[in-house]
C-alpha positions as CSV (number, residue, x, y, z in Angstrom):
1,X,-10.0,15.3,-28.0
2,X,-11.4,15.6,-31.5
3,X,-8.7,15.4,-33.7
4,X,-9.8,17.3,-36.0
5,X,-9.1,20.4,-33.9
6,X,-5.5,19.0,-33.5
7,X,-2.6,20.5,-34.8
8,X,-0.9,18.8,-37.8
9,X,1.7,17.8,-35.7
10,X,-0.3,15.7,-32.7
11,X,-2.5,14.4,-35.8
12,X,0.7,12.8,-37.4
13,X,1.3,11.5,-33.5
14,X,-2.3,10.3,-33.5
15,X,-2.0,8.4,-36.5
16,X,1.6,6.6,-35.9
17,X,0.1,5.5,-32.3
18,X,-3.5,4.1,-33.7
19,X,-1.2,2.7,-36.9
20,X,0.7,0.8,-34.5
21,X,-1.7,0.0,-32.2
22,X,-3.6,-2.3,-35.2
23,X,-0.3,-3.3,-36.6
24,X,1.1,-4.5,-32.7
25,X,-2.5,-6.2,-31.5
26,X,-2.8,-8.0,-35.8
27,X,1.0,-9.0,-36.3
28,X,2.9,-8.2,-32.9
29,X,5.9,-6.1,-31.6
30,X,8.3,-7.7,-33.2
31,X,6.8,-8.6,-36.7
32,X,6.3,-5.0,-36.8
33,X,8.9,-2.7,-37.9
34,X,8.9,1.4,-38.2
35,X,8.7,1.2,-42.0
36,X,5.5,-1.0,-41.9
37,X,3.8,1.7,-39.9
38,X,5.6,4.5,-42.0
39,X,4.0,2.5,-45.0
40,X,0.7,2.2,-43.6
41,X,0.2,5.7,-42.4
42,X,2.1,7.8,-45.6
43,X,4.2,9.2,-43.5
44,X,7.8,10.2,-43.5
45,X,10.5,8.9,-41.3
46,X,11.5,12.2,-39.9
47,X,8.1,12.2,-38.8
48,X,8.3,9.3,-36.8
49,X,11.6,10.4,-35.2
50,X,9.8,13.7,-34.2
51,X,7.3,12.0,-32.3
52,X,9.1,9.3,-30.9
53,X,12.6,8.3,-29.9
54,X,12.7,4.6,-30.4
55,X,10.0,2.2,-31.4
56,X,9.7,1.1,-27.8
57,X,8.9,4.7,-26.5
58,X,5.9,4.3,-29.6
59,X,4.8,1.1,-28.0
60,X,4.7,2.6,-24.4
61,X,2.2,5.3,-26.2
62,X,0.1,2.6,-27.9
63,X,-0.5,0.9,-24.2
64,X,-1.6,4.3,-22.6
65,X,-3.9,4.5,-26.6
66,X,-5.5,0.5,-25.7
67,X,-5.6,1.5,-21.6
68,X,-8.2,5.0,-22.9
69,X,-9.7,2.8,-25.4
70,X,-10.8,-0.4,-23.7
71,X,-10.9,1.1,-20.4
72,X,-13.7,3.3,-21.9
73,X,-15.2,0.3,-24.2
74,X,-15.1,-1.9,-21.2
75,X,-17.0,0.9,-18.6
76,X,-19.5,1.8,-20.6
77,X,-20.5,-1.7,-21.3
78,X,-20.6,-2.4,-17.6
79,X,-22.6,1.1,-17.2
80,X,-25.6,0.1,-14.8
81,X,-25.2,-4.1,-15.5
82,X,-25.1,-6.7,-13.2
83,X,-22.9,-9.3,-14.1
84,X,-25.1,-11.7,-17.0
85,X,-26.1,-8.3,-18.9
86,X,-22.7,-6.8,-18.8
87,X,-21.5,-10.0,-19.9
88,X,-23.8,-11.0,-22.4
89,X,-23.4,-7.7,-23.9
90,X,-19.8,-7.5,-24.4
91,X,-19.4,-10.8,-25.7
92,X,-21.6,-9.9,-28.7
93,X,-19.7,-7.5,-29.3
94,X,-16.4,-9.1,-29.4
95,X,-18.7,-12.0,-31.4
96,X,-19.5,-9.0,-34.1
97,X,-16.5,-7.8,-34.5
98,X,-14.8,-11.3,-34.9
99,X,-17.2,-12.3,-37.7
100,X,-16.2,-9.0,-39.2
101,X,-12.1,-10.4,-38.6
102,X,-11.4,-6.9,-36.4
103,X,-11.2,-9.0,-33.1
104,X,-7.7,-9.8,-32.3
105,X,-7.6,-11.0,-29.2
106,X,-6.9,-8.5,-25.8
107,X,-4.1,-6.3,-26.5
108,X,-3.2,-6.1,-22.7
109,X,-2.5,-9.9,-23.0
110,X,-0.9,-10.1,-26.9
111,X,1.7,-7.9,-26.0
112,X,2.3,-7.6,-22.4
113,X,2.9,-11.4,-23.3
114,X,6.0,-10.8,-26.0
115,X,7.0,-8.1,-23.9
116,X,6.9,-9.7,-20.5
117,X,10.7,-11.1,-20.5
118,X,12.1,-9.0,-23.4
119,X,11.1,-5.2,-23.0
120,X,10.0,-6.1,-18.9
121,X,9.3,-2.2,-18.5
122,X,7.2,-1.9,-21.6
123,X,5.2,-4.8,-20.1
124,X,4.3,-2.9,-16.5
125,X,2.4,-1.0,-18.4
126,X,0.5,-3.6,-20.2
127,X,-0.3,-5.1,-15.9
128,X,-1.6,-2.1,-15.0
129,X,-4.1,-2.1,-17.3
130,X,-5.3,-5.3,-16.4
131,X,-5.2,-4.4,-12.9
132,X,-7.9,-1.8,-14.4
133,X,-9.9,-4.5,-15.7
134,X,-10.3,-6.3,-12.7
135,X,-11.0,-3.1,-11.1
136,X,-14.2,-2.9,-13.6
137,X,-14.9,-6.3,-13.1
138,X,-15.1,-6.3,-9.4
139,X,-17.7,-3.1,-9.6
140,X,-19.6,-5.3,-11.5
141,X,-19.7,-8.1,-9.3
142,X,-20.2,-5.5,-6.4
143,X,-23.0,-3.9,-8.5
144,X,-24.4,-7.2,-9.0
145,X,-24.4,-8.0,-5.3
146,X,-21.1,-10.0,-4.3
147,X,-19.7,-8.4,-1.1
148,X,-16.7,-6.2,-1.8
149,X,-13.9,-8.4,-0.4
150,X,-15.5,-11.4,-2.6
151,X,-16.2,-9.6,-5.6
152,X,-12.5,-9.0,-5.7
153,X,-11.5,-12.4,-5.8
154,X,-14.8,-13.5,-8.2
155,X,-13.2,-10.7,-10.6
156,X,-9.5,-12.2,-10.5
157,X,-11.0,-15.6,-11.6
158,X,-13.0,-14.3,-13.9
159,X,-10.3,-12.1,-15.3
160,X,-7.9,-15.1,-15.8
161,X,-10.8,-16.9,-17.6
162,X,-11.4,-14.3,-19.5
163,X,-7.7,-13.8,-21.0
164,X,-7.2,-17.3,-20.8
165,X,-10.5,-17.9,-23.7
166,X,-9.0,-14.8,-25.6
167,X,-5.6,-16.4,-26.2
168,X,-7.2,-19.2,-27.0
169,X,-9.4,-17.8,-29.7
170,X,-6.6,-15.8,-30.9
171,X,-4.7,-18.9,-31.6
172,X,-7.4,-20.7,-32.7
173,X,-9.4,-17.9,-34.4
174,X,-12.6,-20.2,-33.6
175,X,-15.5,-17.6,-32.9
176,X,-17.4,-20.6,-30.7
177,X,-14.7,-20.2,-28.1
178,X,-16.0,-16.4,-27.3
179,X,-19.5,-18.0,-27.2
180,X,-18.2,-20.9,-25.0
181,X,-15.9,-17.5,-22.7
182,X,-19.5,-16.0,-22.3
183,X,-21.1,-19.0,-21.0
184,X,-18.5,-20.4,-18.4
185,X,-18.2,-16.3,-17.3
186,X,-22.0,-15.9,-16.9
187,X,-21.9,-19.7,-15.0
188,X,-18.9,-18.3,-12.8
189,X,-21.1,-15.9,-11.1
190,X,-23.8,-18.4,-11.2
191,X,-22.4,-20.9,-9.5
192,X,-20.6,-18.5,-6.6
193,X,-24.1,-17.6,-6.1
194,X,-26.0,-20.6,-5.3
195,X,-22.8,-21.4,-2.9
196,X,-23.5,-18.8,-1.3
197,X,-27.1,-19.7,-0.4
C-alpha cells in the first residue's frame, strides 16, 4: 500500500516499524531502546504507545515488515532463474549494497538468533520466515531441474550455507566472504549435478 495514501496514523505505524526494522538488523533488539527509535523517527512517545503495546509486540511487526520485504526481494530475484543466475544475481546485490555499508547481514538470522532463548515466541516468527526461504530456494532448484523431493533437501543445505556466510560477514564485515557465499552456492548445485550423472 502506498503510503502516501495512508492515514496519519498507519504512517506514524509505518515509520516506527521500518525505524526499528534498521535500528534491530544495524544494532540489535537489545541495544535498541524505544527512545532510540522515538529519536530517530521525531516522534512522540504517546505515539509509540498508540501503536504498540510493548516493544516486543513492535518487534513481532518488524518480522511480519522483513518477511513482505525479503520475501518479495528474494522472489523476484528468483523470477524465471535457474539456480547460477538467481544466484549470481542476488549476490551482487547483497555485494552492492555492502560496499555502500546498507548490508547487515539476514535479519531472519540476526535476530531470530538474540531472540531464540530470550523472547522464544518472538523468534517463531523469525523460523517461519526462513522456512519461506527454503520454500523459494527449493522452486529454484526445481525450476532448475533437481526432482522435487531433492530439491528440498539441496535447498536446506544451501539455506544453512547461506546463513552460515552471512553471519560470518556480519561479524567479519569482509565483503570477499559474500563473493566466496556465491561461489560455494553456485558449486553446491554444481557438484549435486555431476553426482547425479
Amino acid at each position: 500500500m502506498d503510503m502516501a495514501k495512508n492515514t496519519k496514523g498507519e504512517q506514524s505505524r509505518n515509520k516506527l516499524i521500518k525505524c526499528a526494522a534498521g535500528l534491530f538488523l544495524q544494532n540489535g533488539y537489545n541495544a535498541t531502546g524505544i527512545n532510540d527509535i522515538l529519536t530517530r523517527t521525531g516522534l512522540p512517545k504517546g505515539s509509540f504507545y498508540f501503536h504498540f503495546s510493548s516493544k516486543k509486540d513492535l518487534a513481532i511487526s518488524v518480522s511480519t515488515y522483513f518477511e513482505k520485504n525479503i520475501e518479495k526481494w528474494i522472489s523476484k530475484t528468483a523470477e524465471g532463474k535457474v539456480w547460477e543466475d538467481f544466484v549470481t544475481d542476488l549476490l551482487e546485490q547483497m555485494i552492492e549494497a555492502a560496499k555502500n555499508n546498507k548490508h547487515f547481514g539476514c535479519p531472519f538470522a540476526v535476530l531470530g538468533l538474540e531472540a531464540a532463548f530470550s523472547q522464544p515466541d518472538m523468534a517463531e516468527y523469525y523460523f517461519k520466515s526462513m522456512k519461506k526461504m527454503i520454500g523459494i530456494f527449493t522452486r529454484v532448484f526445481e525450476f532448475s531441474g533437481i526432482s522435487s523431493d531433492r530439491a528440498c533437501i539441496i535447498a536446506n543445505r544451501a539455506f544453512a550455507m547461506y546463513e552460515g556466510y552471512l553471519v560470518y560477514y556480519r561479524i567479519s564485515k569482509d565483503i570477499n566472504i559474500l563473493k566466496i557465499m556465491q561461489n560455494d552456492l553456485i558449486a553446491l548445485y554444481k557438484d549435486y549435478k555431476q553426482a547425479e550423472t
